[in-house]
C-alpha positions in Angstrom: 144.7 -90.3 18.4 141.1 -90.3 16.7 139.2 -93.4 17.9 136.3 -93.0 15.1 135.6 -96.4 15.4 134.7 -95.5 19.3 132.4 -93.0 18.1 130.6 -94.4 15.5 129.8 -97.4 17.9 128.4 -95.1 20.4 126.3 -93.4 17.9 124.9 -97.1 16.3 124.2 -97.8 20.3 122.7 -93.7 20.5 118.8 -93.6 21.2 118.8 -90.1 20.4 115.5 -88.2 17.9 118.2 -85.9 16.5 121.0 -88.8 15.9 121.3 -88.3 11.8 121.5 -84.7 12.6 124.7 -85.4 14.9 126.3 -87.5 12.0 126.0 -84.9 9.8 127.4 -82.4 12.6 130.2 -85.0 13.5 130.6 -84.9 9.2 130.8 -81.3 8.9 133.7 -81.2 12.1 135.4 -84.1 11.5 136.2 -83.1 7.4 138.8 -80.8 8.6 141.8 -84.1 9.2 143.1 -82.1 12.1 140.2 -83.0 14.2 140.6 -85.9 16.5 137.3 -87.3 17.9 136.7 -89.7 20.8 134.0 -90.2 23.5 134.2 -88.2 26.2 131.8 -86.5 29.3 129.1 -88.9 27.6 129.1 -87.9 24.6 131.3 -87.9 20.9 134.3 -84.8 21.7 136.5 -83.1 19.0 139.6 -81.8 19.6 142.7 -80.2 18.1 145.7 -80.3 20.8 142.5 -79.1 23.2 139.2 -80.4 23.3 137.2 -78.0 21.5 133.8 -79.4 21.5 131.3 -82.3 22.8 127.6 -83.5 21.8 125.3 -83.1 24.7 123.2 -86.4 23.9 120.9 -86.1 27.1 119.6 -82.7 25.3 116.6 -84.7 23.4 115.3 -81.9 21.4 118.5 -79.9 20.1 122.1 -81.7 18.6 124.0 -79.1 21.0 127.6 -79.0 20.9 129.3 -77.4 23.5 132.5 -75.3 23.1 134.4 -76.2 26.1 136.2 -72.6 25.5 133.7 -70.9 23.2 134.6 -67.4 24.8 138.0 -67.4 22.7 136.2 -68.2 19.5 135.0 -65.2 16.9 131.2 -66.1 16.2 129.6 -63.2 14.0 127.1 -65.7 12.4 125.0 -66.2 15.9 125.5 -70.0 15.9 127.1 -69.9 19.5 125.1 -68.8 22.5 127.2 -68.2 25.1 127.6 -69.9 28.7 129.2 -70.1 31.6 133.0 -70.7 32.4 133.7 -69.3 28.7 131.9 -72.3 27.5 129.8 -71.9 24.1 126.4 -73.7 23.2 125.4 -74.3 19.4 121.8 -76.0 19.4 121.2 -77.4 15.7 117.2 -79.0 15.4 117.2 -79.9 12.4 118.8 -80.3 8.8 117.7 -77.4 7.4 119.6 -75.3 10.2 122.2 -77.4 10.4 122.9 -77.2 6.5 122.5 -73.0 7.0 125.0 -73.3 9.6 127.8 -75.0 7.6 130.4 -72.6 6.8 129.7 -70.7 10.1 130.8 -74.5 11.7 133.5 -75.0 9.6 134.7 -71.5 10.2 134.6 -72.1 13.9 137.3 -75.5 13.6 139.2 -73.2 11.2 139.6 -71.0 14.2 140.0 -73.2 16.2 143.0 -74.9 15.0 144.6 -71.4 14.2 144.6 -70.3 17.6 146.0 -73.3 19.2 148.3 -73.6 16.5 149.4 -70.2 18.1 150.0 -72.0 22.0 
């Protein structure tokens, strides 16, 4: 079950220099209806069946999501930098690179959802 209203409280409460940037992440992620969001590990998390991603609010200088299991996704676009345990790091600083990374984002849900779709 989405708790959205969970989410947008934390991020009305969020002292964060990046938090417009994360709302327009959260937009880009949360457009696809399969997503689910809550607030988990201290931060907003999407998931689909699995928990595919989480904001990182104590980054100050970066909105970075990380892909709890970024390994099994296909990035060709260079928006993930890997990490460890299979995880997946995409560090957006602005609007500008988080408007060029759109379709690379919402490429990455797409995915997402196929594969556990396959589970």
């Amino acid at each position: 079950m989405s708790n959205t209203k969970k989410v947008d409280d934390f991020l009305d409460k969020l002292d964060h220099p990046l938090k417009e940037e994360m709302k327009a992440i959260r937009a880009i992620i949360t457009a696809n209806p399969k997503i689910e969001e809550d607030v988990k590990w201290g931060g907003p998390s999407f998931s689909y069946k699995e928990e595919l991603a989480t904001f990182s609010p104590r980054v100050k200088d970066a909105a970075t999501l990380i892909f709890h299991q970024g390994a099994l996704l296909k990035d060709d676009s260079g928006l993930l930098e890997p990490g460890p345990k299979g995880k997946a790091y995409a560090k957006l600083r602005n609007m500008g690179e988080i408007e060029a990374g759109r379709e690379a984002l919402e490429r990455l849900v797409d995915e997402w959802i196929e594969l556990m779709d396959r589970k």
